[in-house]
Wavefront OBJ file of the C-alpha trace (Angstrom):
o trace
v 0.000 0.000 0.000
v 1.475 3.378 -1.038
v 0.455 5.100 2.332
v -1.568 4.651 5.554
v -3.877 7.375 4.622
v -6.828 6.781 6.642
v -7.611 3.813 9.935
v -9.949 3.117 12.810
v -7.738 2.770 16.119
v -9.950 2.097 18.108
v -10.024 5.267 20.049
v -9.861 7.734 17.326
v -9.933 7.924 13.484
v -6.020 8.435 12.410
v -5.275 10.195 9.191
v -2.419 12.210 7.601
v -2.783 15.571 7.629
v -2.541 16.435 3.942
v -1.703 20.021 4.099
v 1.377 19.483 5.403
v 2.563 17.287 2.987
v 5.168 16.992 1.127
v 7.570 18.670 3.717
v 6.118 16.882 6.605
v 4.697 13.617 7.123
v 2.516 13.972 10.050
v -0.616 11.837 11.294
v -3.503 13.031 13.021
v -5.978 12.028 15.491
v -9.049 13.158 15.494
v -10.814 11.717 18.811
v -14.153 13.961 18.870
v -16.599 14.030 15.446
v -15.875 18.133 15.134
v -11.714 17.348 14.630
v -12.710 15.007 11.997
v -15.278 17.259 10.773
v -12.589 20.150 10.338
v -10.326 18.025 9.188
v -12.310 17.204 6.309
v -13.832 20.922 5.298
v -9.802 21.778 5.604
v -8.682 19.380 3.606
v -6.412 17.557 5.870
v -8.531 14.461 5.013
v -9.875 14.581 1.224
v -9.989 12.434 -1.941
v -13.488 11.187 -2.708
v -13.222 7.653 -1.359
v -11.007 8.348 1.638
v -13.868 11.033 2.399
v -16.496 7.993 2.296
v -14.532 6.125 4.846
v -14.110 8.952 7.220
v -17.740 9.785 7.311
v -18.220 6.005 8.259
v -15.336 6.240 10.883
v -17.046 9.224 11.851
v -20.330 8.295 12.873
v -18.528 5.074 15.208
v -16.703 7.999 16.564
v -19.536 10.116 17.862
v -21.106 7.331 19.175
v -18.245 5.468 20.927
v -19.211 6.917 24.308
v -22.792 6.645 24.267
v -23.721 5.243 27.589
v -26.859 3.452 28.766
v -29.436 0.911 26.749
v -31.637 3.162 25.354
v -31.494 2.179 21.448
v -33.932 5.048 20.281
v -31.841 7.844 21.942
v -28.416 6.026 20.056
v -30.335 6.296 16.742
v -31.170 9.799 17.044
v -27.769 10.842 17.777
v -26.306 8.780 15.013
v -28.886 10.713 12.465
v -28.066 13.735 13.781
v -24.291 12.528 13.477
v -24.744 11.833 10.229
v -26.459 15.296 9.173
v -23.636 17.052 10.862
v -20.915 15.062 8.865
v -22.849 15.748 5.631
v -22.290 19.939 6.177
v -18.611 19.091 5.628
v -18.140 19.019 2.385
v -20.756 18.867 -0.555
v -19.244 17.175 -4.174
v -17.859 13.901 -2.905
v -21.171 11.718 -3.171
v -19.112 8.657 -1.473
v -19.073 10.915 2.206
v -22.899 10.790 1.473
v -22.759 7.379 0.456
v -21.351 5.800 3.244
v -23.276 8.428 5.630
v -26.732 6.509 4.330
v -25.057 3.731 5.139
v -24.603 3.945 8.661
v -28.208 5.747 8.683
v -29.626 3.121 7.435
v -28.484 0.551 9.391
v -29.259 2.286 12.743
v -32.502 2.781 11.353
v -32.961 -0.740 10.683
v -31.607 -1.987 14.057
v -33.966 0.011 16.471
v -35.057 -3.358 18.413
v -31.715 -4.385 19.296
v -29.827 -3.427 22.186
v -27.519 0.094 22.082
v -24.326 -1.758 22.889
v -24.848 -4.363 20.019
v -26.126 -1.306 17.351
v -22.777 0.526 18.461
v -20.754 -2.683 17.630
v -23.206 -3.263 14.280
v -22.086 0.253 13.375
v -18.132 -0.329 13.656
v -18.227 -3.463 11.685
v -20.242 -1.202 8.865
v -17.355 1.113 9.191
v -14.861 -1.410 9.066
v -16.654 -2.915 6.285
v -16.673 0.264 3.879
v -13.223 0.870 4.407
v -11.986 -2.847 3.616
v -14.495 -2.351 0.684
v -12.335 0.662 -0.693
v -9.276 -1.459 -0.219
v -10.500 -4.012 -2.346
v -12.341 -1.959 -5.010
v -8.672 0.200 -5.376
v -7.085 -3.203 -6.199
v -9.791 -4.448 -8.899
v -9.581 -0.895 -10.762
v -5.913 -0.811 -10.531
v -6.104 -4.068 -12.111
v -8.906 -3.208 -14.681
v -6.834 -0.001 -15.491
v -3.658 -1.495 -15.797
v -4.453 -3.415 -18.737
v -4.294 -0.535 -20.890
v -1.138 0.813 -19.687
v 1.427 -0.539 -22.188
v 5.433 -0.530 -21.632
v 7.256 2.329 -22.499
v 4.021 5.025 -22.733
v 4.150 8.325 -21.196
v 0.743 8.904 -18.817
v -1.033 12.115 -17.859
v -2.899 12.943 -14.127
v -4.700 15.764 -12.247
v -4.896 16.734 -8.650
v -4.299 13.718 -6.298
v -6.472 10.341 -6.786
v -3.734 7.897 -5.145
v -3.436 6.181 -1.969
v -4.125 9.940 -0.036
v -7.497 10.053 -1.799
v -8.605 6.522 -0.766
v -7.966 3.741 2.088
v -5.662 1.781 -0.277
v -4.147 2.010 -3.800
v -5.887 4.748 -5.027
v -8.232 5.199 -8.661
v -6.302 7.151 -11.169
v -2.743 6.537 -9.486
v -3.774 2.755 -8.796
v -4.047 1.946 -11.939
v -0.314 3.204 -12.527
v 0.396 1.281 -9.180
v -0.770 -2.153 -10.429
v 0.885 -1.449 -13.732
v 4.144 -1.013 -12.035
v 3.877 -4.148 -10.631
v 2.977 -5.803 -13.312
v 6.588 -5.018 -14.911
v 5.760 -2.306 -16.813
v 7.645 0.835 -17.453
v 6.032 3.886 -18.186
v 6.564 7.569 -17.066
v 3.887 10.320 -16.070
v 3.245 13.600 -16.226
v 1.755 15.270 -13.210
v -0.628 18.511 -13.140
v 0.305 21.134 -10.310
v -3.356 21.816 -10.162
v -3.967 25.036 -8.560
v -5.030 26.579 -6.410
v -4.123 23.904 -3.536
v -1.237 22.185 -6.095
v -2.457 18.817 -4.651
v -0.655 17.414 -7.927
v 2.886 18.928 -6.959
v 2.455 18.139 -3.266
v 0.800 15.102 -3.618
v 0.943 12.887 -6.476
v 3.957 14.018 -6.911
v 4.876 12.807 -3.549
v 3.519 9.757 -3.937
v 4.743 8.717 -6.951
v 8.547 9.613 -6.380
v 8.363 7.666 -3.213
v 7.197 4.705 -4.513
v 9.625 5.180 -7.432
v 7.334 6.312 -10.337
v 8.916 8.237 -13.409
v 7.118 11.953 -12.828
v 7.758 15.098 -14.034
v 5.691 17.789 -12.386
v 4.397 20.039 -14.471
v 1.900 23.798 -13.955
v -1.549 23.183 -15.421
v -0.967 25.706 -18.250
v 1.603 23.659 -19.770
v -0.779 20.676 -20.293
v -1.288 21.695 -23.713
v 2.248 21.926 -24.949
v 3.293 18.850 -23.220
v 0.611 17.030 -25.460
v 1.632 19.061 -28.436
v 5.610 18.630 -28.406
v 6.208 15.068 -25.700
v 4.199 11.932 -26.443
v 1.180 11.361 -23.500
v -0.169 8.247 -24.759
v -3.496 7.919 -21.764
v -5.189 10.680 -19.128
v -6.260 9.186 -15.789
v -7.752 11.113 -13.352
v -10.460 10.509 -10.381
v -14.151 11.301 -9.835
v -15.729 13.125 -6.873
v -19.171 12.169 -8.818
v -20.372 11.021 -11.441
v -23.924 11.443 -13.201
v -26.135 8.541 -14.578
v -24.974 9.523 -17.839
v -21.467 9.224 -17.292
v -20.676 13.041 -16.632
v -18.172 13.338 -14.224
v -17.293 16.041 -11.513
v -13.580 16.195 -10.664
v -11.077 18.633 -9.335
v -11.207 22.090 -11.345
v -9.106 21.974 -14.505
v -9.852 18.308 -15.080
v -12.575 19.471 -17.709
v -9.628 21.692 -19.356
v -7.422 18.613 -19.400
v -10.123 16.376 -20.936
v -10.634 19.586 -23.633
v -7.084 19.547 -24.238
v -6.792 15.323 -24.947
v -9.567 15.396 -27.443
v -8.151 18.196 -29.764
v -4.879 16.323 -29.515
v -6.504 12.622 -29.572
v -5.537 11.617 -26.237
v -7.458 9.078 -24.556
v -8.887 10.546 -21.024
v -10.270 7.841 -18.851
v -12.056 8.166 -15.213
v -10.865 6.051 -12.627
v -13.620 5.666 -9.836
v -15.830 3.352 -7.813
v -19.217 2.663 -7.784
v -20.058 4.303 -4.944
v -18.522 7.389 -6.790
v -22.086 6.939 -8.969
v -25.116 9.349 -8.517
v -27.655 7.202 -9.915
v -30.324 9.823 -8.771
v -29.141 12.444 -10.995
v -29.234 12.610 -14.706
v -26.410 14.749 -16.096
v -23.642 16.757 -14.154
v -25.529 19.812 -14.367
v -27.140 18.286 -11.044
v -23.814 17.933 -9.468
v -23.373 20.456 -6.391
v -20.085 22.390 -7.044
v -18.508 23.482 -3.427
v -16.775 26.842 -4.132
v -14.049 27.436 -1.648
v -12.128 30.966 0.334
v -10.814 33.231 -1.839
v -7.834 33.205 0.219
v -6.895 29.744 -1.626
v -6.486 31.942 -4.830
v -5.411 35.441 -3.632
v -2.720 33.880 -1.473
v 0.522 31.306 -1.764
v 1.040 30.350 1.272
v 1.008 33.058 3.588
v 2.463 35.293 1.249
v -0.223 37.572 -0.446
v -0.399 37.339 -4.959
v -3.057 39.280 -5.440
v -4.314 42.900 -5.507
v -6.166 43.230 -1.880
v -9.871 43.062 -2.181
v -10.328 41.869 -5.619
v -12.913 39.176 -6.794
v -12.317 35.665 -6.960
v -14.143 32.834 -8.231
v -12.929 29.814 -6.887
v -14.996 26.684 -7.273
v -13.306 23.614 -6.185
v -14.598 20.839 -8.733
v -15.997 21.288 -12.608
v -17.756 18.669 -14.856
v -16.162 16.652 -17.296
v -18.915 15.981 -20.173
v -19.415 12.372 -20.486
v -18.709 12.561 -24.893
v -15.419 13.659 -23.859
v -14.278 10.586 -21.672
v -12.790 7.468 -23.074
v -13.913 4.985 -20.773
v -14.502 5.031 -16.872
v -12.551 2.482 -14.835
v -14.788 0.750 -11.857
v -13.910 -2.187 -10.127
v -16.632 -4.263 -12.379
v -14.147 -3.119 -15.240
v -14.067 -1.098 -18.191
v -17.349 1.274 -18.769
v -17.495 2.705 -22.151
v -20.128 4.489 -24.663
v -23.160 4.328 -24.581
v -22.926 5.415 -20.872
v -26.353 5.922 -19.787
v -27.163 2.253 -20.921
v -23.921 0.943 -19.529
v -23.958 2.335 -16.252
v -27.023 0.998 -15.664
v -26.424 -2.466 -16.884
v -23.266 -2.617 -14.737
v -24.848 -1.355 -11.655
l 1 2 3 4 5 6 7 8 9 10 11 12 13 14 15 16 17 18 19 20 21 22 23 24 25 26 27 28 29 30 31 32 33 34 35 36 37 38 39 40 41 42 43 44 45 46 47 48 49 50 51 52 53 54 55 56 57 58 59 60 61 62 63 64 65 66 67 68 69 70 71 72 73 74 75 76 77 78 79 80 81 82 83 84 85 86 87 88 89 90 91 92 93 94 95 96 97 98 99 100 101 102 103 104 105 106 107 108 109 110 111 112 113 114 115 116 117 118 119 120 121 122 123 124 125 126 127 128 129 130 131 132 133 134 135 136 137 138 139 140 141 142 143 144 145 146 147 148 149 150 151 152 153 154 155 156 157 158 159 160 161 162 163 164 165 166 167 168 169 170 171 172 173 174 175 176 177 178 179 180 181 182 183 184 185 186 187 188 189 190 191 192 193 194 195 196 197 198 199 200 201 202 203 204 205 206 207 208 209 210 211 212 213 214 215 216 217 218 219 220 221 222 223 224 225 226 227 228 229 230 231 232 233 234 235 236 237 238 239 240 241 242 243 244 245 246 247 248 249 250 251 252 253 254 255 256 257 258 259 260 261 262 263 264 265 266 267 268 269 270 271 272 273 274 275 276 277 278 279 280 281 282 283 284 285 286 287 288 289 290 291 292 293 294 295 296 297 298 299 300 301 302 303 304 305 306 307 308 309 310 311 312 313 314 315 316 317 318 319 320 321 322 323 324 325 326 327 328 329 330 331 332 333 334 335 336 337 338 339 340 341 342 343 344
């Protein structure tokens, strides 16, 4: 496994804080649900599936010192645990995923005793984040079948072991091509304005001794022009029924850029990264984040004082514009809406 991104200890849920990275490798335990709630808003915690995990974590969390038998009281407070989690953040559909879960099964359980509902609720945990574990190794194996030796590779933002309780989706799949012998090399996208490409992947890949060259976003288009990229991965904080696909902002440029220069841009994500409820990515809830993020590099100001900022975290990759999406039941390709729906 690449990193320890994300675990249950029993006490606490322990997870790296990402914004310190790559000059400091530091874990972090959150021990009450509003640690782990800040933790995820400030992106200490993030990635779509990691995010999925830590809402599960975090419901067995707020309930871990619930005292007494009274099983109706325990339910309430885990549905008002899971509301509170959901304010977090509002893209990722696998938080909400995995917040339904443990919902659902609390709801389901009211006639049992509170002690055994609080242990039903840690296995449910457990069990969605030795799901993700498995799922990262079937797409990395799905994926790495079209990774051929001696092809240069393409990736935004971070969707590696930091993004998920494993291997990763988009950086999986270069994972499980490594070791299946092959040698490739990849280009990785800064990705402004939190550069979780150059602190991240970048990070990542180097230390588990990955050919990358880091690269600023705006030189996407030249690399394609005057180097070789032979395949685009990236990750999915949601996707539509129809196959549109919400991602970190500038993925949509990316996937822009690989079909003027014939590039083949595939999706890497999980079922549980599916909105089946929705239609197209229109319906897709963009989060837009502080303008501080954009105005400022660090701590050291880069823009005029006072002036506007849009800054919206995620945009929508049109579904005609993606090769093929990578899930762990394998390769998903056009027609989408019919596909999709006949895999899941």
């Amino acid at each position: 496994m690449p990193v320890d991104t994300i675990r249950w200890t029993g006490k606490s849920v322990r997870i790296i804080d990402q914004t310190l990275l790559p000059n400091k490798l530091v874990y972090l335990d959150c021990r009450d649900v509003a640690t782990l709630w800040d933790a995820i808003k400030t992106l200490k915690v993030r990635g779509a599936p990691a995010l999925g995990v830590a809402a599960a974590f975090g419901v067995v969390l707020g309930t871990r010192d619930f005292k007494g038998n009274d099983t109706a009281k325990l339910v309430k407070q885990v549905v008002q645990l899971c509301d509170y989690i959901a304010t977090s953040r509002p893209t990722a559909v696998n938080l909400f995923n995995a917040l339904n879960h443990m919902r659902g099964l609390a709801l389901k359980n009211t006639n049992v005793p509170a002690r055994v509902l609080k242990v039903l609720l840690e296995s449910e945990a457990m069990a969605i984040y030795e799901e993700d574990r498995a799922v990262c190794r079937a797409m990395g194996r799905h994926g790495a079948e079209l990774v051929k030796n001696g092809m240069t590779l393409m990736t935004v933002c971070n969707a590696g072991g930091l993004a998920t309780a494993d291997y990763g989706t988009a950086l999986g799949v270069m994972y499980a091509a490594k070791e299946a012998g092959k040698k490739f090399k990849v280009y990785a996208l800064e990705t402004r304005p939190l550069l979780q490409g150059a602190r991240l992947t970048s990070w990542e890949l180097q230390k588990n001794k990955i050919d990358v060259t880091l690269i600023c976003d705006n030189m996407a288009a030249t690399v394609m022009k005057n180097k070789k990229v032979d395949l685009i991965f990236t990750g999915a904080d949601r996707i539509a029924s129809n196959g549109d696909s919400a991602n970190k902002i500038g993925t949509y440029m990316l996937a822009v850029l690989a079909k003027y220069h014939d590039v083949p841009f595939y999706v890497v994500a999980p079922q549980t990264t599916f909105d089946m409820k929705i239609k197209t990515g229109a319906e897709i809830p963009i989060e837009e984040r502080a303008a501080e993020e954009v105005t400022h590099f660090g701590a050291r100001p880069t823009a005029p004082k006072g002036i506007k900022v849009f800054n919206p975290a995620f945009d929508v990759t049109p579904n005609e514009l993606i090769s093929g999406i990578v899930t762990e039941c394998g390769i998903l390709r056009k027609p989408y809406i019919k596909n999709i729906h006949e895999a899941f």
